[in-house]
Each structure stands twice: as C-alpha cells, then as structure tokens.
N, C-alpha and C positions, 0 to 999 in steps of 0.2 A: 290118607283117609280112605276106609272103605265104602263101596255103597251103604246105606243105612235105611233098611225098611222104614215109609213112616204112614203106609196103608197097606190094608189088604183086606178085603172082605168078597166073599159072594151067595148069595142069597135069590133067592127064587123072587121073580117079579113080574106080574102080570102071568102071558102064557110062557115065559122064558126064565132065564136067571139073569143076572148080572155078577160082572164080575171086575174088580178092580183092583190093580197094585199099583203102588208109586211109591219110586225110589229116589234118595237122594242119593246124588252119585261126586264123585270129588271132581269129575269136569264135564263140562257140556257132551251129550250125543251129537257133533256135526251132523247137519246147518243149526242145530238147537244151540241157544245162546242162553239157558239156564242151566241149573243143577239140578234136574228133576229127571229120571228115568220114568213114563209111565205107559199102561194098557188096561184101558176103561173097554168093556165090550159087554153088549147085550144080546144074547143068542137067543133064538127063536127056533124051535125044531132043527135041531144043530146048525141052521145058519146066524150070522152073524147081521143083523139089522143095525144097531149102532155101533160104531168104534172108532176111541181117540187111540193114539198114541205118537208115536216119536221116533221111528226105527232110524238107523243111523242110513245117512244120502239122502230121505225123506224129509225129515225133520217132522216140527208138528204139522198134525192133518188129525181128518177124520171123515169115517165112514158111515152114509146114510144108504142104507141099501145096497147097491150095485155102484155108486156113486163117491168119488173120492175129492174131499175142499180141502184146504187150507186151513190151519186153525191158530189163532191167534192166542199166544200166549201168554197170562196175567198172572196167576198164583193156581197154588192146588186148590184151594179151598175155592174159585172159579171155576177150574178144568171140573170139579165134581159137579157142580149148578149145569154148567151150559152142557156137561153129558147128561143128567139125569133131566134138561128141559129137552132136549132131544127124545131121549126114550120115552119121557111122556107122550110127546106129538107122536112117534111109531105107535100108539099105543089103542 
C-alpha cells in the first residue's frame, strides 16, 4: 500500500492561513502507533503559532507558540477539532 491522501486544504484564517494534510500511510511513523501521516500549522506573519504533527523520533505533539506538548492521539476527524480549538484560543 501506498500513502494515500485523505486531506489537504489551506485557506486564509483570521490574520494568518492554515494549512493541513493528512496522510494515510501503510505503517506507523515511529513512536506513532497509527496509520496517519499528518501537519496541521497555523502561521501568522511567516511564523508558525499553532502546529500538530508526527515527525518520525517525535511522534505526536504539538506546537503552541515557542512551546512544544505531547498530543494525544484519537482519529483525524479529532486531531482537526482540537487543532482548530487551539487556533481559536491564539486567536
């Protein structure tokens, strides 16, 4: 199986854009224990205010500011809520 798009979009929001892909992928990105490749980011004057993703050695996390958590991972259709209630509160 190859990765398989099953988002992408980005669009202007607030004073910034957003921008999102998420990929199904045929094996987990180590330490990630799904099939989902993804990179959710909210930029603000070329910097980056919000962002999820999954880089491989990392696993998930996410980006508030200058500030780097942990993020806990359920389905795509959650990782898109709990980013976009994020970028709300930067907002």
């Amino acid at each position: 199986m190859k990765a398989n798009l099953i988002y992408k979009t980005k669009y202007e929001h607030g004073k910034g854009f957003v921008e999102i892909v998420i990929w199904e992928v045929p094996k987990p990105v180590p330490p990630s224990e799904h099939a989902f490749k993804y990179s959710l980011v909210y930029i603000v004057n070329g910097q980056r205010v919000v962002g999820y993703d999954n880089e491989r050695g990392k696993g998930d996390h996410k980006h508030l500011g200058e500030n780097e958590y942990p993020y806990k991972w359920v389905s795509p259709s959650q990782l898109m809520k709990d980013f976009m209630s994020d970028v709300e509160s930067m907002l």
